[in-house]
C-alpha positions in Angstrom: 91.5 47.5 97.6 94.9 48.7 98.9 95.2 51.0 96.2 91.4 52.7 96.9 92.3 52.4 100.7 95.7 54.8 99.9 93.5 57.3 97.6 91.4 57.8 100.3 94.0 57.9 102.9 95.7 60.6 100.4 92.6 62.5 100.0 92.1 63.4 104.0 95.5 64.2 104.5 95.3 66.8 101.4 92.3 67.9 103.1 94.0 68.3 106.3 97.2 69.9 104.4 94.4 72.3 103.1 92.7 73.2 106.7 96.1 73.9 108.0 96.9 76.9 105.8 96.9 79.9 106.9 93.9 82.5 106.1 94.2 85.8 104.1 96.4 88.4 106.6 94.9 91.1 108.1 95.2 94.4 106.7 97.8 96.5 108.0 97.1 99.5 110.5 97.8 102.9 109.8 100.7 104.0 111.9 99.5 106.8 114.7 101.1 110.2 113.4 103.8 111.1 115.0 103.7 114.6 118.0 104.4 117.6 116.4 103.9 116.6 112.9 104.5 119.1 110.1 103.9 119.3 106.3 106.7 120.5 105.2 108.4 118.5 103.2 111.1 117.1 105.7 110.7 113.8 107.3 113.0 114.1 110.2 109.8 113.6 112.8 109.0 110.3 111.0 110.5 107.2 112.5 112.9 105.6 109.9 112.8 103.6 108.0 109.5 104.5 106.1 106.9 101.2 106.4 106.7 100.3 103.1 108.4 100.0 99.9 106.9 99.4 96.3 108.7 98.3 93.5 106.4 99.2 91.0 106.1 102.6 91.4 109.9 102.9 93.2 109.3 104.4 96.3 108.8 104.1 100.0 105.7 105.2 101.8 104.1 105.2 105.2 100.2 106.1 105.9 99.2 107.7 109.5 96.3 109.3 111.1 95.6 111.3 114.4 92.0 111.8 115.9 91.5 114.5 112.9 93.7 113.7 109.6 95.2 110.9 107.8 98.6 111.7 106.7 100.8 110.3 104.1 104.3 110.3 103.2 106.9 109.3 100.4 110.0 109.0 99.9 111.2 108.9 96.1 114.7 107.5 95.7 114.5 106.7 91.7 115.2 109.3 88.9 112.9 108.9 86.8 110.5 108.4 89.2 111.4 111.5 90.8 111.2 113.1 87.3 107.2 112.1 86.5 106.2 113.4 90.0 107.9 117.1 89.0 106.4 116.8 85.6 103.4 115.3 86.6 102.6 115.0 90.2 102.0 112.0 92.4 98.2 111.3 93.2 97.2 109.5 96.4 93.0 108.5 96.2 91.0 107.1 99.3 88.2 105.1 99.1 87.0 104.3 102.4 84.7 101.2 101.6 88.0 99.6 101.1 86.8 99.0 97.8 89.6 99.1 94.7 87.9 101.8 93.0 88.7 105.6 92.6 87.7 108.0 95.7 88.5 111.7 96.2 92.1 111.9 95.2 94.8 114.5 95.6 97.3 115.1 92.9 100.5 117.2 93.8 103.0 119.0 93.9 102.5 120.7 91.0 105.5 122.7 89.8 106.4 125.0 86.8 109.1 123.4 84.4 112.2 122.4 85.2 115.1 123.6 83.2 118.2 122.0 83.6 120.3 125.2 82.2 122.8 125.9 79.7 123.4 122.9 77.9 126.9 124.3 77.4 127.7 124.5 80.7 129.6 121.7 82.6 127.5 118.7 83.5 128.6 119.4 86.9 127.2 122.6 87.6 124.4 122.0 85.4 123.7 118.9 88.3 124.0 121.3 91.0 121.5 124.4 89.1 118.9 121.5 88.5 118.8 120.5 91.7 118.9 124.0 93.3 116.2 124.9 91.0 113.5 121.9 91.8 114.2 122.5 95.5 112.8 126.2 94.7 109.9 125.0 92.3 108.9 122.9 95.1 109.1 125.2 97.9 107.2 127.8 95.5 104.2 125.3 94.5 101.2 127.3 94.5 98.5 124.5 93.4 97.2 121.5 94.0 94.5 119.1 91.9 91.9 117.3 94.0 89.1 115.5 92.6 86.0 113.6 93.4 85.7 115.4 97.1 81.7 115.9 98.2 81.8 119.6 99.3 85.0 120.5 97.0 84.5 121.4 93.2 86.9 119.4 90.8 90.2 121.1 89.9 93.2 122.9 91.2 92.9 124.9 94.4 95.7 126.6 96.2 97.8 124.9 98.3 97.3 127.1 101.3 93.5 126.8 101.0 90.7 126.4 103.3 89.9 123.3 103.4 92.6 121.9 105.7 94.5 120.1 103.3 98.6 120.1 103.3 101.0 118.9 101.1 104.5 119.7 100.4 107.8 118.5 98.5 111.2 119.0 99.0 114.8 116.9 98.6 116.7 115.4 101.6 120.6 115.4 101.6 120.5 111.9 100.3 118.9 113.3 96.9 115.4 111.3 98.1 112.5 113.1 96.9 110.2 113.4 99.7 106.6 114.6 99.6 103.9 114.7 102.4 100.4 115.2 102.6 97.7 116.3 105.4 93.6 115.3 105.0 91.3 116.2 107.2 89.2 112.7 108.1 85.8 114.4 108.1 86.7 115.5 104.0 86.6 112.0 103.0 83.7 110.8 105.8 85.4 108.8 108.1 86.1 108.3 112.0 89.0 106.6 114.0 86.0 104.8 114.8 85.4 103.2 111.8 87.2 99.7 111.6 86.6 99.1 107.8 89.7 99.0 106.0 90.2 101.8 103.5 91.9 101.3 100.3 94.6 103.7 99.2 95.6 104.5 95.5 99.3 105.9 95.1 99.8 106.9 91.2 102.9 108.4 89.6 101.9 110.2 86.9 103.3 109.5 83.3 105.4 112.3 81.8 103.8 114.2 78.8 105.0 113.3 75.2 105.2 116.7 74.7 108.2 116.7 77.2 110.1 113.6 74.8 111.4 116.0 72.5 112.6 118.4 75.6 114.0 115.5 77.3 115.7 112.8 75.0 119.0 113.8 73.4 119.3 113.8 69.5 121.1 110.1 68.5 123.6 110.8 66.1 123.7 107.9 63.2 124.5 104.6 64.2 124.2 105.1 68.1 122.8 102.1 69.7 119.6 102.4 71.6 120.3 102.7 75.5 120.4 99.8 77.6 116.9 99.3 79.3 117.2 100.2 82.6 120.5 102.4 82.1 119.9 106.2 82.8 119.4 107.2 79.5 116.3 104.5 79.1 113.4 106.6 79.0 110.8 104.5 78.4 109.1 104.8 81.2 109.2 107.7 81.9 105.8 107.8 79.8 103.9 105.4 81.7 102.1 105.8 85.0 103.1 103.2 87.6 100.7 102.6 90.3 99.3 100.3 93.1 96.9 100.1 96.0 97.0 98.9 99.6 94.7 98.5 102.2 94.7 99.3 105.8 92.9 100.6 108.7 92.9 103.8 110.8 94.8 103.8 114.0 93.4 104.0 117.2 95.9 104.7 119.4 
């Protein structure tokens, strides 16, 4: 009897453990973009630090709106990170029923290829052309890729097009790649009266296999395999790395 008398005691106050719990959290609310906002590839009118960081796809991000676009931008301190979004471009999707499935998506920038120069040439100033040189590539970006956007057809479009959408890359003086991008709300259907959160796809793109052979020195005979995670471990630099999040638009 004492024994069914302490299950029973056990059970209600597992049961009131249970009630006690806290709920899902709310979804997170787009920040409110900041006066005088710009797309140009420099964050300085963004309060620092950035919202968010994700460790899967190695950057940090923060999502804003204003009473006409949603804005978005990243900052990219990894390498190889940094090296897929040159080669491949970094696509941000919205799907506004706050459903995990794809939406209209952006993919950008998209730049020419990036030669690091004469291999004979001292690592030093071969550091110093490479960056020089995606600084310029990004600054001279001529296309974007959207897809799955009602009144846009599928494919690249110029990035000073007509439709009101901005994006643009560019390195800070910390070496942080740094993109942005401009939307305007009524392309993707929505309001900053709509309260239903929205769910956000950021994707960085996997490098080619055509660019392996470019990229990965020769291994002379008997050299060990590099360490992974070491600099020369370019494994995945051939897979994407993506994630979603959900939040709502600002009101102000």
């Amino acid at each position: 009897m004492k024994m069914k008398k302490a299950l029973v005691t056990g059970a209600f106050l597992t049961i009131g453990l249970l009630s006690n719990i806290p709920g899902k959290a709310q979804d997170e609310q787009n920040k409110w973009a900041p006066e005088g906002i710009k797309i140009d590839g420099i964050a300085s009118e963004w309060p620092k630090p950035l919202q968010f960081y994700n460790n899967t796809a190695k950057l940090f991000y923060t999502i804003a709106n204003d009473q006409e676009n949603l804005y978005v931008i990243v900052s990219v301190p990894d390498p190889q990170s940094q090296m897929k979004i040159l080669r491949s471009g970094l696509t941000f999707s919205v799907n506004i029923t706050g459903k995990k499935k794809n939406g209209p998506s952006i993919t950008f920038p998209l730049v020419n290829e990036v030669n690091p120069g004469n291999p004979d040439a001292p690592e030093s100033s071969r550091a110093l052309i490479a960056g020089e040189l995606k600084k310029q590539l990004l600054a001279n970006a001529k296309e974007i890729k959207v897809d799955g956007f009602e009144n846009i057809p599928d494919g690249n479009i110029p990035v000073h097009n007509t439709y009101g959408i901005q994006t643009a890359g560019s390195y800070d003086s910390n070496g942080n790649l740094v993109c942005e991008l401009a939307i305007p709300l009524k392309l993707l259907g929505v309001t900053t009266a709509s309260t239903t959160p929205i769910a956000y796809h950021f994707k960085v793109n996997a490098m080619k296999k055509v660019d392996k052979k470019e990229l990965e020195p020769k291994k002379e005979k008997g050299q060990q395999p590099p360490a992974p995670g070491s600099p020369q471990d370019t494994f995945t630099l051939y897979y994407s790395a993506d994630f979603w999040t959900k939040q709502t638009l600002a009101t102000h």
